[in-house]
N, C-alpha and C positions, 0 to 999 in steps of 0.2 A: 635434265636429270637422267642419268641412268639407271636404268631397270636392271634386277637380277638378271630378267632372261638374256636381255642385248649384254649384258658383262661379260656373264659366261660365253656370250658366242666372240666376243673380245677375247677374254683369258684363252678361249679355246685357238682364237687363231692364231695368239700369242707365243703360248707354248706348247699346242698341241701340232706340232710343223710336221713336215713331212720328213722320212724316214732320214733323206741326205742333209737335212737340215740338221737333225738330233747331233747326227755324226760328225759335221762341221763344229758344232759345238761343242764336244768332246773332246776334239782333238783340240781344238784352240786352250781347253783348259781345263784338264782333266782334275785340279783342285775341285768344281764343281761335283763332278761326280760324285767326290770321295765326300764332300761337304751333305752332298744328298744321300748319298748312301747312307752315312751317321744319321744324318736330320730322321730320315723318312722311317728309319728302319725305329729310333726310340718313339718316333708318335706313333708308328703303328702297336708298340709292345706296351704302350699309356695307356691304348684301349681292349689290348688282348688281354693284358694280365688280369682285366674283369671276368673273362671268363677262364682262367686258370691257366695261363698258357704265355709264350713269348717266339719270336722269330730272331735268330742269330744270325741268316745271309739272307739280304732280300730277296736276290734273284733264283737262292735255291729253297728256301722255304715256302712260295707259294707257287712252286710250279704243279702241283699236283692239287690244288684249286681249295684243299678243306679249309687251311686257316684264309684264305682268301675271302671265301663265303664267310668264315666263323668273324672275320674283322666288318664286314658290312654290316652282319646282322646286330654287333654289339653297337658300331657309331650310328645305327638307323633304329635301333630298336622294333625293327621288322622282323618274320621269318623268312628265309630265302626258301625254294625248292629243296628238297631231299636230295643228295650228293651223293653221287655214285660212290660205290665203297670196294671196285675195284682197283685192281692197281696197273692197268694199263694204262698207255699212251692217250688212246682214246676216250678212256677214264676221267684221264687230268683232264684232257682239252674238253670232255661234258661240262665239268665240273667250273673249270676256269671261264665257259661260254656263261654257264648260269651266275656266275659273277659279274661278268660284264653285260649280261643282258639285264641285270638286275641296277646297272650305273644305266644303263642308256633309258631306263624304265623312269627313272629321276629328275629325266631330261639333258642329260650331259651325251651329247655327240664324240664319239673315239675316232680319232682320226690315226689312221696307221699303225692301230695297235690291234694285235690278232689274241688269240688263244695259244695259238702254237709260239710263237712266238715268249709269251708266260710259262709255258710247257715247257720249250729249249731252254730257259734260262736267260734268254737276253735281255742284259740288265738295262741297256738305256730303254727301254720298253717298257722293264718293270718300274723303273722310277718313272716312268712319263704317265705309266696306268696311277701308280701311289699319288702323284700329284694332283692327277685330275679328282680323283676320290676325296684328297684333303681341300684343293675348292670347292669341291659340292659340298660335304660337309662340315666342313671348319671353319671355310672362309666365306663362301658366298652369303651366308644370311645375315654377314656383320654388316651393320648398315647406320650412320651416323649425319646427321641432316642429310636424309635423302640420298646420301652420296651408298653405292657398296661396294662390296668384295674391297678391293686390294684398296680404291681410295678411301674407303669409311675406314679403313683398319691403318690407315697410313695419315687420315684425319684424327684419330684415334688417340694415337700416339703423337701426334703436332700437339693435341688441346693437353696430355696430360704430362708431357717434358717442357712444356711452352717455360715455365718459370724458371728453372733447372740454369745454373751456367756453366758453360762449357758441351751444352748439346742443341741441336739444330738437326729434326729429322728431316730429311725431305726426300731419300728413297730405304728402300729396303737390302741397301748393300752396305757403301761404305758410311752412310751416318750412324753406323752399329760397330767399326772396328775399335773403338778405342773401349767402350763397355758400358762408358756415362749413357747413354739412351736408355740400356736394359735397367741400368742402376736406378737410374732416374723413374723409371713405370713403379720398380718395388717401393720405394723412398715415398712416393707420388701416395699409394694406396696403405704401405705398411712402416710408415715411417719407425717403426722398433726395430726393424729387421736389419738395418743399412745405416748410416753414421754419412748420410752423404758428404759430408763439409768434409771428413776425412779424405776423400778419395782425389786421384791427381790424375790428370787429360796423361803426362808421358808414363804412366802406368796401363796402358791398356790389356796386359794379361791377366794383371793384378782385377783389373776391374771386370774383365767378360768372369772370369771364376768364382770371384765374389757373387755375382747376380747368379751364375750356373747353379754353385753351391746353397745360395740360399732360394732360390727359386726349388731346386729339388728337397731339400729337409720341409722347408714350413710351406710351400704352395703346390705342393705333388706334382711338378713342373720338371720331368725327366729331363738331364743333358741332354741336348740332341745334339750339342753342335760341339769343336775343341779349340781353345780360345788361340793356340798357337796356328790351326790353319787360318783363323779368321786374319790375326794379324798377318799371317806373313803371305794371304791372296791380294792382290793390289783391286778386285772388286768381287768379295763375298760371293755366295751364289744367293739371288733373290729368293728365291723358292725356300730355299733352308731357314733365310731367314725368316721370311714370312711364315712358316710354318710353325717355328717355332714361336713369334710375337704373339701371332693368335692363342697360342695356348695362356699367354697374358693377358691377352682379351678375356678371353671367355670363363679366367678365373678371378679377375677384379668385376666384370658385367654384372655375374651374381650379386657380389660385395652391392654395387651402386644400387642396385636394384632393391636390395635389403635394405640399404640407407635411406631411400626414396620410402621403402614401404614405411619404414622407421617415424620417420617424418610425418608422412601422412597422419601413421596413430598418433604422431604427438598430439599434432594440429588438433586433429578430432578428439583427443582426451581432455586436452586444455578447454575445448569448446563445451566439455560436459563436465568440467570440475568446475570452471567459470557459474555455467547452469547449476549446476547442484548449490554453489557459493549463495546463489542469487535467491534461491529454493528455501534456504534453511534461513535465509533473512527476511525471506516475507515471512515464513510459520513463525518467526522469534516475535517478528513488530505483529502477527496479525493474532499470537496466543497473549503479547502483553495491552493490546486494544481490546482486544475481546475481556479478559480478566480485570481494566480496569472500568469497562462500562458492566459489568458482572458487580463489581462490587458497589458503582455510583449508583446504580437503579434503584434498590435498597431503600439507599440514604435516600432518595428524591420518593421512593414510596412512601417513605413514614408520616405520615399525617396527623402523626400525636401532637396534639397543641400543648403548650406550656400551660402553666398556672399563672405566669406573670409576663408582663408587659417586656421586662427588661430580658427575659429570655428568649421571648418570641422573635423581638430583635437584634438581638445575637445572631438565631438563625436565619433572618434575612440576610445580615451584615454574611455569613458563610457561604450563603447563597450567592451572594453577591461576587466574592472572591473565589467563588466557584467559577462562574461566568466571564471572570474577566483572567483570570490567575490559569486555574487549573484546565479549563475545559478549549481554550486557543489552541495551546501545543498538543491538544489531541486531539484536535482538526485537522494541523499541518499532517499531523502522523497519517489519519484517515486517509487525506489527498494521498501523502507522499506513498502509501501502500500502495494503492491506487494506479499510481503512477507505476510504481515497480513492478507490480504487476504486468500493466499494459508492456512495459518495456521488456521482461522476462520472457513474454509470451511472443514478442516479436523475433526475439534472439533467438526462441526455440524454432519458430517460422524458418526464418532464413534461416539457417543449421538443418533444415530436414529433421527436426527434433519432434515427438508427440507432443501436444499442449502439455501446459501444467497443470497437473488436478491435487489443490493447495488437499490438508485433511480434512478430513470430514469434518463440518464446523467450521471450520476457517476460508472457505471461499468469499469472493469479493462480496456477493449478493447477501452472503452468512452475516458478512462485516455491516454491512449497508442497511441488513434490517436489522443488526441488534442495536446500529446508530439509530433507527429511526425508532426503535422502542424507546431508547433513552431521551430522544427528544421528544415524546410522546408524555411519559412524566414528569418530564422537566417542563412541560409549555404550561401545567396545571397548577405547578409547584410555588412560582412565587406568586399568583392569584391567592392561591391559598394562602399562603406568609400572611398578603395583606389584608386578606380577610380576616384571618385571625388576631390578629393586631386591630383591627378597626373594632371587632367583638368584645376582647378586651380593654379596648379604651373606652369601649361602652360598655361593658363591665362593671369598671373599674370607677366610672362616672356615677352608676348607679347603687353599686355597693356602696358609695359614699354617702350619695344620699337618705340612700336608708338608713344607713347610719343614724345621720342629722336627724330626720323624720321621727325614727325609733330616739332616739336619747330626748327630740323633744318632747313627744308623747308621753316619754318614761318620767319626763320631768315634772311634767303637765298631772299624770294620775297618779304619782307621791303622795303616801297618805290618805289616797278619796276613799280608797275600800274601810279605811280605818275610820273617818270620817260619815263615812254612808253609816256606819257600823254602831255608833255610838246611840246612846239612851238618852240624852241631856234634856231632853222635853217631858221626860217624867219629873223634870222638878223643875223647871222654868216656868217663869210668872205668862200673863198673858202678852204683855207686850212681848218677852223676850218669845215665848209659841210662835207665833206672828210672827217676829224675826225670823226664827229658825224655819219657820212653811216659808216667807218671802226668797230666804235665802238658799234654798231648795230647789225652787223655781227659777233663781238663779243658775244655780247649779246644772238644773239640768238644761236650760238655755245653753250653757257653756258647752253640757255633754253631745247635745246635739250639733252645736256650732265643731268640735273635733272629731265628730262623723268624718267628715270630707277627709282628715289626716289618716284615719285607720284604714279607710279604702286604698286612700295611695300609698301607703305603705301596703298593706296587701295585693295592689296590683304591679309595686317595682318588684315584692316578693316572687310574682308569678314569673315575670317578666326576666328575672335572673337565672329563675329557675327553667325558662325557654330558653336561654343563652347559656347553657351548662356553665352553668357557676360553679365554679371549683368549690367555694365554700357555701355551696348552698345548703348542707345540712343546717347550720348553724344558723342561716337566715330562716330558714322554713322553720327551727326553733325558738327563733327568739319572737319571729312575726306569729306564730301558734300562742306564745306566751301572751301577746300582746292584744291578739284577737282571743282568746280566753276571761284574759283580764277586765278588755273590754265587755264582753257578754256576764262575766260575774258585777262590772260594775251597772251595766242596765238591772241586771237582777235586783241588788242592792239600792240603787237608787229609786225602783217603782215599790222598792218594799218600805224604805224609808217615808215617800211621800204619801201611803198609805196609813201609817201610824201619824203622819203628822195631819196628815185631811181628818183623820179618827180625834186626834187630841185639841184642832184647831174649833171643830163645835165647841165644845166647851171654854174655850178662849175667843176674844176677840177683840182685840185691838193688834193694831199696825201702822206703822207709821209709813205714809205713802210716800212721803216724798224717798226716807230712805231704799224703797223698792224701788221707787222709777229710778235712781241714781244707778241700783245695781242693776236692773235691767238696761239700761242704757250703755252704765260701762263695759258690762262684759262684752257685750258685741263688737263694742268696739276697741277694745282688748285684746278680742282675739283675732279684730281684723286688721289690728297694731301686729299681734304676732305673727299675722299671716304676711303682713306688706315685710314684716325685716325677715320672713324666711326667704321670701323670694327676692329682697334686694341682696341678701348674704348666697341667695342658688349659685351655683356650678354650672357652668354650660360649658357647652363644644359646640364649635360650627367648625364646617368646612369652604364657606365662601362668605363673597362680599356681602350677597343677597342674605345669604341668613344673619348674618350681626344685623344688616340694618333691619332686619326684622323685629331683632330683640331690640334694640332702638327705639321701634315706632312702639312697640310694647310700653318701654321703659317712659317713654314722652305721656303715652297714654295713662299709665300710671301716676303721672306728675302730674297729670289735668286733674287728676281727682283728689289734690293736696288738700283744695282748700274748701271743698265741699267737707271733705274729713275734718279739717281743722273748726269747720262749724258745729261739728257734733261734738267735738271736745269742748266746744268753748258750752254748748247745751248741758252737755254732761257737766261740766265743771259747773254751769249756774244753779244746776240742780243742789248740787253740795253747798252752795252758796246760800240757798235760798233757803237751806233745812238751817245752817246755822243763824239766820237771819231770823225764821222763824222761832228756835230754839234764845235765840236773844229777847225776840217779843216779847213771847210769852212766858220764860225763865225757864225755859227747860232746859238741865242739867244735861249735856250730853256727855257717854261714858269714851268718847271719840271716837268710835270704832263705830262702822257698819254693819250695823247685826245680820245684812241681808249679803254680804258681797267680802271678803278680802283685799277688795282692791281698792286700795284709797286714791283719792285725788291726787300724792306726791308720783304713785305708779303709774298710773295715767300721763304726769307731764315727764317724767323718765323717761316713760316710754316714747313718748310723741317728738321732745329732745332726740332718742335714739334713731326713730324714724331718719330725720330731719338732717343725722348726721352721714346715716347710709347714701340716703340720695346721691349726691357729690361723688361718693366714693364709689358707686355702681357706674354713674355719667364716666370717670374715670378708665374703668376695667374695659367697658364697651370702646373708649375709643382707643384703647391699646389694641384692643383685640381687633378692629378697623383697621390699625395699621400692620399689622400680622398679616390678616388678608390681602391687604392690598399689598404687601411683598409677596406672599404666596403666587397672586395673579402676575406679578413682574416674572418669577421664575416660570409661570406657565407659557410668557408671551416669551421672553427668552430661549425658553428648550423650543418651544415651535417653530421661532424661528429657525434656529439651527435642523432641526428634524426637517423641514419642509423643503431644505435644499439640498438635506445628503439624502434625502428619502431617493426622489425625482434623480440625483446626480448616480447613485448605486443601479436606478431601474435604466438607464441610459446608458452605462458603462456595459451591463449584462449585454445589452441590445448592438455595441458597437461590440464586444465578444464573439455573440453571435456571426457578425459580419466578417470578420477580420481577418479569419485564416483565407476568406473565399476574393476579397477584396485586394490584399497586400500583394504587390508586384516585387519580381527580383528572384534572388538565390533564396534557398532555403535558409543557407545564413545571413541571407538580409531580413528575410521574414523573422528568424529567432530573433537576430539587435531588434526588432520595429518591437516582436512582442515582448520581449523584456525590457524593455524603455519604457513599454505601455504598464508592464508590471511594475515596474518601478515609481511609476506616477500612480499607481490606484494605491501601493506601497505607503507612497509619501502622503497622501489623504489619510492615511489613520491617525496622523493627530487631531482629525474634525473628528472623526468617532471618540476620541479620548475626551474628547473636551463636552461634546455630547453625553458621556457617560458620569463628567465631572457634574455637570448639571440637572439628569437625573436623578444622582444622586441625592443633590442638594434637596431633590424636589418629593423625595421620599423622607430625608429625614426630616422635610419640614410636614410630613403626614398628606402630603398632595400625590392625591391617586386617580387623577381626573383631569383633562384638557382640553376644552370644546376646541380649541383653536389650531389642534392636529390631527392628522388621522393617522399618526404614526408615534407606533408607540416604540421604547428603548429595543422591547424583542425585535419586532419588525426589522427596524436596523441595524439589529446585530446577528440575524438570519440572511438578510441581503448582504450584508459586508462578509460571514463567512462563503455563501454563495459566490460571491465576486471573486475573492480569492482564491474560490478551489476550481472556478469555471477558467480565467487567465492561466491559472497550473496546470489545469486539463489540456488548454490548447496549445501551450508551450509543447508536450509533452507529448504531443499529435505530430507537431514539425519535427521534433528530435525523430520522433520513430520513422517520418518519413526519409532523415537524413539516413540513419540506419539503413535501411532498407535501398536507398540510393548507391550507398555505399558500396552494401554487400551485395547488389544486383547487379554494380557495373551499370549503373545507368548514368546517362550524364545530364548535366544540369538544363539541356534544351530538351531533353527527351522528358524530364520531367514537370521541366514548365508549357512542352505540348501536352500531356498526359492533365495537367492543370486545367490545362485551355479546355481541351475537350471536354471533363469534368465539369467545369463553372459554366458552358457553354447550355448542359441538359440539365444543372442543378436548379429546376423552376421556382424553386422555395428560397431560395439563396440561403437553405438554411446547412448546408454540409453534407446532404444525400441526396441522391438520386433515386425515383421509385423504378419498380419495372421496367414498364413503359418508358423509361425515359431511358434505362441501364440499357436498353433495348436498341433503341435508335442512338443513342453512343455509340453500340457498337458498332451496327451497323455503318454509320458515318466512317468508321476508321478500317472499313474493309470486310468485316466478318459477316458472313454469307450464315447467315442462320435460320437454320430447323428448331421447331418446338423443341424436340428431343436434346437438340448440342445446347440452346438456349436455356432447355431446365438443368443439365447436368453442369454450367458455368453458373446459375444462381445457389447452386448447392454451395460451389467453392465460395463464392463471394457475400452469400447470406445463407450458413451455416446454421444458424441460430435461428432462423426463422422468421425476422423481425420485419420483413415487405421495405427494407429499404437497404443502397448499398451506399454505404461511408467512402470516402476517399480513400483511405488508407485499405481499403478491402480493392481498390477500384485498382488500386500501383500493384498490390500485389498479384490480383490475376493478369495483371499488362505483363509485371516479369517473370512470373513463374515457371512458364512454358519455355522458355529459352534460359535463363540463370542457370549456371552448373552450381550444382550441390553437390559433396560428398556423398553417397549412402553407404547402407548398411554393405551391398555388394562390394562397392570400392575397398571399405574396410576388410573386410571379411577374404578376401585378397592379400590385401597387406598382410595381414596376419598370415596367410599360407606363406608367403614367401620369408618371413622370416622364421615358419616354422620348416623349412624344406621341402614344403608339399604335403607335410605331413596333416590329418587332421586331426592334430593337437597338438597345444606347444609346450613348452618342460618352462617352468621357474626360471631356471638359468639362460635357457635363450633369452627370454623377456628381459631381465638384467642386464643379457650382454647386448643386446640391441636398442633399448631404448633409455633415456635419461631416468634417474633413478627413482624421481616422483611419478612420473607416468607409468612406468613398472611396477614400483607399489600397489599403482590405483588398479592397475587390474590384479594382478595379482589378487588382492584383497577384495574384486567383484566376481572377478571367474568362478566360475563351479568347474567339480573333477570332472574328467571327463571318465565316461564311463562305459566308452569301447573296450575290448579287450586286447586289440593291439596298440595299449598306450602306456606308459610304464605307471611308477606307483607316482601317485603326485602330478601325474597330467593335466594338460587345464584344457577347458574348452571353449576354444576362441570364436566358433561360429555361433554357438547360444549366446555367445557373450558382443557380437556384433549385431545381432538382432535387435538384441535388447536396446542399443546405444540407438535405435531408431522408432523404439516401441512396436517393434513388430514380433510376433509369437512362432512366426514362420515364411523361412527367405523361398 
């Protein structure tokens, strides 16, 4: 490759020849000259007329040295020495020395060119001085792979006519005569300017003019040259020509340069409009998951029980299509934020981007514990349901009762107070006294025997009223009426048998047999009423065990038929034996028992009614037998199924856990192996469907109980969300590292060493590495570490604090340090360049430089700028390059 410097000592020994050489040259073809003379004298006046000024002969306008100095100091942007400002001989040659000492200061070597010389006026001299000025300046620092001066500027022009037909550059003379080359550079960069397909190879006047003329109006590219010498020299002069290409260089350069910076901000605008995209769709999904667990918590706080049975389980049945219906798709949602997040944050990583800091409220951790409050009163919620429902159906059981209870008793004391109430022993004979004290004593036998009923009605009263009875006023009043009624009939019946003990002195006959008959029957009357209330009771069980309890009850009751059946057949020979007697001896009986109501016909009614319940109780018990024993078939059915997805869910987590650290191959072999593996835990959810069809079953058959699992519906539908969102984590782990592969330029062995090394220290095989272990990783792989280097690399790779480094923390401190990133500097560049250097850019550059959405987007982020050398409507591109990296100050 050649060096600037070796070039110039090239060009120099090229065309800087010695004096008889110049001369040779002139004579041989003095078109040259005249070609130079034009060339040299319009580039020198391209950069005079910057400072006010022009030269109309070359050789006599700088002999006296001012615009000489005045031309270096505008193409060097230097000051020269103070120039003498007299008007001698000696004068010019100070003046013209300090101009060439001020070339030779540059490093550019004069060979055979004097002052005096510049002074006299001799022209080959003066062109030989002008040319070497326009290599040091114009042409030496064009440089094009490596190549410069004459070949980077002659590569130049090959890479930007290559397309073009009818041009082939390959020196700086005649591949320029016909005009298509120059044609070709404007057309190449300005395609508006020039109608190339128009133009024709045997036109070449037509074509040097066309590119002269439009190169001077729109590209401030003075004539240097005239198209009639160029055609009619049979080999141009190089020097002219090249002097004049480079000013095509050096005014498309910019252009490219612009376009390059152009580009750049696309790239990096796309990469923050992309982000902000990504930004505003997590806040969209993480304000409508936040607002729908805002408004479910609520509903899962209300604890209000129903009044009835058929309400309560409504709201289980809501519950239920809660858990299966509503609350799935906003889980995936949960995961899939989740995920978008992780993946946001990575994109901003690689981008040189600040993290994401979601709004206040809405960060992942915000998401994560407003989930966990929500499953905090949803875990309590359908405990509750079924407790309330099970309260209710004991309730519901016992309000009934009461019921029964209360309407027999009410049936039972009809009339007593009226009866207790009455006088009739102020005018009864003796026998009939007798009767009425016999049947008194009846009476209250009877009242005492329905003791036992007023207590248990008063203690299911209690009992309802500890189980908030909805309609407990009404119980607490009718059982108050009832326990009132009672204590006014004790009243009334010890004040009745007191008038009658008073009236019975004075009476005395009785007929005994009719007292033992009513003493006998009532007992067992009312042990008749007591056997049909309890073969007519109401139960509930919840298993096998308690039916066959009521069973062995029911059996035991049946033992004692026929011990009963002998007091009836006693009782009945009592009535037998009063009529037997009453036949003896001719007493009249008036058929009635003066001591009892209950005749012998009530008695075998009742004992027939007995006799008929039996049967029809043996009946209801083995119904309700086989009730239970389906009940217990749905219990051994869901357990089974429970006891294999339970165990197959905690095994699936566990090969999870392994997988990412285990699976061999490309990253995209690794995503097919885990979305294969997703696809099969996928395909498993019709065992959890079918699992929930069975719960179901097993709820609305009121079975809330299963010795034979230890896994209940929650459990595994907490592990099956688990499973699914732990598989989409880990997917989601591979993708970011493929990202990051990607965008780091790593390649797939450098990644599956970076693996090895990883899984080699990961002692847990659980996905991280602690300290000590990040430690000797590194060390293994070369890194010569101090405390100091050692803690400022745990900062980058455990930012957060947490005493452990993840894998994907592990890739990125491996490429960080080498990966090219854009920054903020790069940007902030580009932006100068298409503002002109300026620091600040106008509306309308932006427009005319960049595509029309990425010109918007700043446009509409810039703030004014608020120099005073910036016009009205300035923008300001370095606060605004800052910002594209979250920095406050470059």
């Amino acid at each position: 490759t050649t060096t600037p410097t070796s070039y110039m000592m090239n060009e120099e020994h090229q065309y800087m020849t010695p004096e008889d050489e110049w001369d040779r040259d002139l004579l041989l073809d003095p078109a040259w000259e005249k070609q130079q003379r034009k060339t040299f004298t319009a580039w020198c006046n391209s950069h005079l007329r910057k400072a006010g000024t022009q030269i109309e002969n070359i050789e006599d306008d700088f002999r006296n040295g001012l615009k000489l100095m005045l031309l270096l100091e505008v193409i060097s942007g230097e000051r020269l020495p103070k120039p003498d400002k007299g008007k001698m001989r000696f004068h010019k040659i100070a003046n013209v020395n300090k101009a060439l000492d001020f070339i030779c200061s540059k490093g550019v070597k004069l060979v055979s060119i004097g002052a005096e010389e510049i002074v006299d006026g001799n022209t080959k001299m003066t062109l030989g001085m002008i040319w070497t000025i326009i290599l040091r300046f114009a042409i030496q620092d064009i440089s094009v792979e490596e190549t410069s001066a004459k070949e980077g500027l002659l590569l130049w022009c090959q890479r930007k006519t290559a397309p073009y037909r009818n041009v082939n550059v390959q020196n700086f003379h005649i591949s320029w005569k016909d005009g298509l080359a120059l044609c070709a550079l404007i057309h190449r960069h300005r395609p508006d300017l020039i109608d190339y397909s128009k133009l024709k190879k045997d036109d070449p006047i037509g074509n040097l003019n066309t590119a002269f003329e439009v190169a001077e109006k729109y590209l401030d590219i003075p004539k240097m040259l005239d198209a009639e010498d160029i055609v009619n020299t049979p080999k141009p002069d190089e020097k002219a020509i090249m002097t004049y290409v480079s000013c095509f260089y050096h005014a498309f350069a910019g252009a490219e340069q612009a376009e390059t910076a152009a580009n750049r901000i696309c790239k990096v605008l796309a990469v923050n409009q992309e982000n902000e995209k990504l930004m505003e769709e997590y806040e969209k999904l993480a304000s409508e998951l936040l607002e729908w667990i805002r408004k479910t918590i609520p509903w899962l706080e209300n604890r209000t029980a129903e009044h009835h049975m058929r309400a309560m389980q409504q709201k289980l049945e809501d519950f239920r299509d809660y858990r299966r219906i509503h609350k799935p798709p906003r889980v995936q949602e949960k995961c899939q934020l989740e995920i978008n997040f992780n993946t946001l944050q990575t994109k901003l990583r690689l981008s040189n981007r600040p993290a994401f800091m979601p709004s206040e409220g809405k960060m992942v951790s915000d998401i994560a514990n407003a989930w966990k409050g929500l499953e905090q009163v949803e875990k309590g919620y359908e405990e509750w349901l079924l407790t309330e429902i099970r309260r209710l159906e004991r309730l519901d059981h016992l309000a009934e009762k009461f019921k029964q209870k209360c309407s027999l008793h009410q049936s039972w004391t009809s009339g007593k107070e009226e009866l207790l109430s009455m006088k009739d022993y102020e005018s009864a004979s003796l026998m009939e006294i007798r009767a009425l004290m016999r049947k008194h004593e009846a009476f209250e036998s009877d009242l005492a025997a329905h003791q036992d009923r007023v207590e248990q009605i008063a203690a299911i009263a209690q009992e309802l009223n500890e189980l908030d009875y909805h309609d407990a006023s009404s119980v607490n009043t009718r059982c108050q009426g009832i326990c009132d009624q009672w204590d006014n009939l004790g009243t009334l019946t010890q004040k009745r048998r007191d008038s009658l003990e008073r009236v019975e002195k004075l009476w005395e006959t009785i007929d005994q047999l009719y007292l033992e008959f009513a003493k006998r029957a009532a007992p067992f009357n009312n042990w008749m009423d007591g056997a049909m209330e309890d073969l007519q009771d109401m139960f509930i069980v919840h298993s096998t065990e308690e039916i066959h309890s009521l069973i062995t009850a029911h059996d035991q009751f049946k033992a004692t038929l026929p011990e009963a059946d002998k007091e009836r057949m006693a009782t009945m020979g009592i009535q037998s034996e009063i009529v037997k007697i009453a036949q003896t001896y001719g007493i009249k009986l008036s058929g009635v028992n003066p001591y009892t109501n209950l005749s012998p016909q009530d008695i075998t009614n009742k004992w027939e009614t007995v006799k008929h319940l039996v049967p029809l109780r043996d009946q209801m018990l083995q119904e309700e037998v086989a009730r239970q024993q389906a009940n217990e078939r749905l219990r051994r059915q869901f357990a089974a199924q429970a006891n294999i997805i339970g165990p197959w869910i905690q095994t699936k987590m566990e090969e999870i856990g392994h997988v990412s650290v285990d699976i061999a191959g490309s990253l995209e072999e690794q995503m097919n192996s885990l979305k294969q593996y997703e696809q099969n835990i996928i395909n498993y959810k019709c065992n959890i469907d079918k699992l929930e069809g069975d719960h179901q079953l097993s709820q609305e058959s009121l079975i809330f109980d299963n010795k034979h699992t230890n896994y209940t519906m929650e459990h595994i539908r907490v592990g099956w969300e688990q499973l699914l969102t732990t598989i989409a984590r880990t997917i989601n782990e591979v993708e970011n590292q493929i990202l990051t592969r990607d965008a780091k330029g790593i390649s797939q062995e450098q990644l599956n060493e970076f693996r090895a090394s990883f899984n080699h220290f990961d002692r847990k095989r659980n996905g991280m590495m602690d300290p000590d272990d990040f430690r000797a990783c590194l060390i293994s792989m070369g890194y010569d570490l101090g405390e100091v280097e050692f803690a400022r690399i745990m900062t980058l790779v455990d930012s957060n604090n947490t005493g452990v480094v993840t894998f994907q923390a592990f890739i990125d401190f491996m490429t960080r340090e080498t990966a090219e990133t854009d920054t903020a500097d790069q940007v902030m560049a580009s932006f100068k360049i298409l503002a002109s250097d300026k620091s600040y850019i106008t509306v309308d550059e932006l427009r005319r430089e960049l595509p029309p959405e990425q010109a918007e987007y700043c446009i509409s982020r810039m703030t004014r700028y608020i120099g005073a050398d910036g016009p009205a409507g300035a923008l300001d591109y370095i606060s605004f390059s800052s910002a594209l990296y979250g920095e406050s100050d470059l």
